[in-house]
One Martini backbone bead per residue (centre of mass of N, CA, C, O) as a GRO file, in nm:
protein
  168
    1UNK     BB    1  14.649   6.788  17.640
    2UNK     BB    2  14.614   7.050  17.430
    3UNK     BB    3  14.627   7.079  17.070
    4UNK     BB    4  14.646   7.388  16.875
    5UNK     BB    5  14.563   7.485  16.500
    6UNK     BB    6  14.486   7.779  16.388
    7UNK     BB    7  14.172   7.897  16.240
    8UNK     BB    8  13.880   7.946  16.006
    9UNK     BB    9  13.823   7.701  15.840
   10UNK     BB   10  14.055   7.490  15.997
   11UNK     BB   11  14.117   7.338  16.300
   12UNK     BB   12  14.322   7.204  16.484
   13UNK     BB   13  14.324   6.904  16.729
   14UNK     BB   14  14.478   6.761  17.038
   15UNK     BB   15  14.505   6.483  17.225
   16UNK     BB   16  14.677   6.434  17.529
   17UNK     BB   17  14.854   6.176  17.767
   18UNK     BB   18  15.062   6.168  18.050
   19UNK     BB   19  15.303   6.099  18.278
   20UNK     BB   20  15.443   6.344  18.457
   21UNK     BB   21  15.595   6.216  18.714
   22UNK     BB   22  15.766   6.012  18.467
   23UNK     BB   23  15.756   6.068  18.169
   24UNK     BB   24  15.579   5.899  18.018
   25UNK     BB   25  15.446   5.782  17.773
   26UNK     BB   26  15.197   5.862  17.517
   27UNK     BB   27  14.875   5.969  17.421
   28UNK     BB   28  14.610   5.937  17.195
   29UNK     BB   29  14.267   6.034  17.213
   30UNK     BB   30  14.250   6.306  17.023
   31UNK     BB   31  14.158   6.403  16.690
   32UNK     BB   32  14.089   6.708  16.463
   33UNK     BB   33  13.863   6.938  16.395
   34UNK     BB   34  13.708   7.250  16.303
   35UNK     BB   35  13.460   7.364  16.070
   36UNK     BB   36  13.397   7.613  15.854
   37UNK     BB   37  13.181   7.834  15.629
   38UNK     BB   38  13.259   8.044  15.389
   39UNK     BB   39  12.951   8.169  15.416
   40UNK     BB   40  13.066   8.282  15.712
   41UNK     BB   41  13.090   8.500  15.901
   42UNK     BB   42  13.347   8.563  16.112
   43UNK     BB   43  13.185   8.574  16.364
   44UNK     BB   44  13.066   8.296  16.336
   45UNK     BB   45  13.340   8.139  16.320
   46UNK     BB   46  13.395   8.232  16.616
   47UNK     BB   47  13.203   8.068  16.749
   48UNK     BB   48  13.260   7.807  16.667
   49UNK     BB   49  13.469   7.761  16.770
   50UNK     BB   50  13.464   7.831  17.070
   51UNK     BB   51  13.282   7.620  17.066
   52UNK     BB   52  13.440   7.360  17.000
   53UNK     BB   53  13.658   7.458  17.229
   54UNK     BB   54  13.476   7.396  17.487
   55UNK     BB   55  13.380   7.109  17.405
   56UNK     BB   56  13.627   6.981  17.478
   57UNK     BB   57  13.692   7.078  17.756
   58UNK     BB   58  13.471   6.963  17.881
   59UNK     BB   59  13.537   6.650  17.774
   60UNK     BB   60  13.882   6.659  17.905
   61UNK     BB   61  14.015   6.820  18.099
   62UNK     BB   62  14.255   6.981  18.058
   63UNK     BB   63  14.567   7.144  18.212
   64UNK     BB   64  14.615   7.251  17.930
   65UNK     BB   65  14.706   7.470  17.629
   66UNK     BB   66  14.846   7.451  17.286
   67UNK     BB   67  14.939   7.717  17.071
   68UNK     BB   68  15.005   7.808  16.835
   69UNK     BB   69  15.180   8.065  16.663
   70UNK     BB   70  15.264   8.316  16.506
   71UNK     BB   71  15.359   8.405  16.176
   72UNK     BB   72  15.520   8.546  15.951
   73UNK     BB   73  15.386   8.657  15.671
   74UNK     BB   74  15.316   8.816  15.369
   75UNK     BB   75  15.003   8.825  15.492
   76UNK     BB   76  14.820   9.083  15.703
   77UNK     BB   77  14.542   8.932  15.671
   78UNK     BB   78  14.609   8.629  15.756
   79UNK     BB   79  14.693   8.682  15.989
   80UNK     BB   80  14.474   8.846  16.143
   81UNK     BB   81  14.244   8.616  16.121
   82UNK     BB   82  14.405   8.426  16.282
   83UNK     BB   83  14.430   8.619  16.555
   84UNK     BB   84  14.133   8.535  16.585
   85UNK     BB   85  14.135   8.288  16.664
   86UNK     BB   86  14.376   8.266  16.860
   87UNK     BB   87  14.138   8.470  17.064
   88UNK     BB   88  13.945   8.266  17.116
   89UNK     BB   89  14.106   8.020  17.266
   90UNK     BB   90  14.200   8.205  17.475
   91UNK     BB   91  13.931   8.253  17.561
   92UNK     BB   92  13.869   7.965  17.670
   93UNK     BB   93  14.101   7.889  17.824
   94UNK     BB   94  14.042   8.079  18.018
   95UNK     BB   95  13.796   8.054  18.131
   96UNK     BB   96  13.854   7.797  18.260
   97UNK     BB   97  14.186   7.813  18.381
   98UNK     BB   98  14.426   7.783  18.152
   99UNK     BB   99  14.683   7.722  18.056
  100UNK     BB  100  14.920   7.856  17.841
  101UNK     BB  101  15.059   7.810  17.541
  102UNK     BB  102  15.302   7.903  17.289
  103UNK     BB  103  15.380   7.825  16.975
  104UNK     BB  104  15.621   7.791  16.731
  105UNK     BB  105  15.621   7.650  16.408
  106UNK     BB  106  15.947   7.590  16.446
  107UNK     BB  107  15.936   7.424  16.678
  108UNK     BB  108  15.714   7.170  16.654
  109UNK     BB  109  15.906   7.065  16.387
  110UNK     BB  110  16.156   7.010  16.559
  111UNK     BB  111  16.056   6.843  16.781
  112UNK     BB  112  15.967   6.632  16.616
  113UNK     BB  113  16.136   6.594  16.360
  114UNK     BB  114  16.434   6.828  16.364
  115UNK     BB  115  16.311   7.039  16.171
  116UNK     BB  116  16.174   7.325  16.077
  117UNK     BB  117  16.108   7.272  15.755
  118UNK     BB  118  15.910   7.103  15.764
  119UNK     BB  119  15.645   6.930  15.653
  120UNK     BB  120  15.321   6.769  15.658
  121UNK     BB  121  15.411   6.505  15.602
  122UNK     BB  122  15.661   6.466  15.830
  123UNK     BB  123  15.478   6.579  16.095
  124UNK     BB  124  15.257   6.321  16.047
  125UNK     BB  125  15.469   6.087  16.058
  126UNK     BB  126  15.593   6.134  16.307
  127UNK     BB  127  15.336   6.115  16.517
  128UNK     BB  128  15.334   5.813  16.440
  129UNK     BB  129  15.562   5.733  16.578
  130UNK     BB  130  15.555   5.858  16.854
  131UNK     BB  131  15.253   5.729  16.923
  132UNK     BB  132  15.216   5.457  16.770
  133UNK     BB  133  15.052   5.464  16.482
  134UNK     BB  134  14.873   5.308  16.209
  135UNK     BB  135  14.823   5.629  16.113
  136UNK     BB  136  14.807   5.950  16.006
  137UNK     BB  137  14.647   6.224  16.083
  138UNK     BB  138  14.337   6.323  15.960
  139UNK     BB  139  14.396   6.597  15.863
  140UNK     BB  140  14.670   6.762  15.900
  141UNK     BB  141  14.577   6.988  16.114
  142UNK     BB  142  14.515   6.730  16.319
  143UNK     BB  143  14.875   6.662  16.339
  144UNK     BB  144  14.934   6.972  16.413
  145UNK     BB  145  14.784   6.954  16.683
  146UNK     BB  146  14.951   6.672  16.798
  147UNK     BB  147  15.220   6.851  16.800
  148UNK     BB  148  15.164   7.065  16.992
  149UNK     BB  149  15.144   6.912  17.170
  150UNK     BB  150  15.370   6.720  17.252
  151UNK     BB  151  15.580   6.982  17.270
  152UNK     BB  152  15.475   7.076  17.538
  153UNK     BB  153  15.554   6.815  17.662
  154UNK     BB  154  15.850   6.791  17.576
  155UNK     BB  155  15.895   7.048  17.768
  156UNK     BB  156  15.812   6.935  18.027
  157UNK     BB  157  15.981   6.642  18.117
  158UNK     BB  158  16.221   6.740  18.256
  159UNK     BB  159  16.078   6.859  18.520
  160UNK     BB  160  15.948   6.598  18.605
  161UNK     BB  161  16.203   6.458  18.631
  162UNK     BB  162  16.319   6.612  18.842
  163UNK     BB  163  16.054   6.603  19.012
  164UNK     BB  164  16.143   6.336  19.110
  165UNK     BB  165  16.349   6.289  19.202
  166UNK     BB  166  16.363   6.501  19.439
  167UNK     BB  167  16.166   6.247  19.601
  168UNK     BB  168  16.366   6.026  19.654
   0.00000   0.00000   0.00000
């Protein structure tokens, strides 16, 4: 499972792997970011981005891939900006043949923290002990993006496990 917290300047992304047929560990492959250079044209920026993530999947070959959803906020200049990150990433994802989530960002924080309105050293931390890592993702980008992927896991889990009962 990818899971990826865009951006146009840092793009977070997670890969996570689960035993999807037990519902059982999580386990953390790899997290980091995606960095454009503010002197570089937004097409630039999101060629970026696409090769980024075309060469994760390339390399990690997830089953899905969950991203963050638009959030309202009051700027809709940062909105329109962020949905080209977004519409590239959907643009990989589909490319691939990958089934897509869109999870929205306080989705992620309740599945994670418990509450909608975590902060990101909250949301950090939380990946932090749920993963069991000695120390949380960073920067925040790449917590946030391997709190997607869990959340999309623990979102798939209960089917996981229905569909085990089922088998026995």
């Amino acid at each position: 499972m990818l899971g990826v917290d865009p951006g146009t300047a840092v793009l977070g992304y997670g890969v996570v792997t689960t035993c999807m047929a037990t519902a059982t560990r999580i386990t953390l492959v790899e997290c980091g970011v995606i960095r454009t250079r503010a002197d570089q044209s937004l097409a630039v920026r999101l060629a970026v981005i696409f090769d980024g993530i075309t060469e994760l999947l390339e390399r990690h070959r997830p089953d899905a891939i969950a991203v963050e959803g638009l959030f309202h906020g009051r700027n809709a200049r940062s909105a329109l900006v962020l949905g080209h990150a977004r519409g590239v990433v959907l643009l990989a994802a589909t490319r691939a043949g990958l089934a897509v989530a869109e999870i929205s960002p306080a989705e992620v924080k309740r599945a994670v923290t418990g509450t909608g309105a975590a902060t990101k050293p909250q949301v950090g931390a939380m990946v932090m002990r749920l993963l069991r890592l000695a120390a949380a993702p960073t920067p925040a980008d790449a917590a946030d993006g391997v709190a997607i992927a869990l959340t999309h896991v623990l979102r798939l889990q209960p089917r996981a496990r229905m569909a085990a009962v089922g088998r026995r």
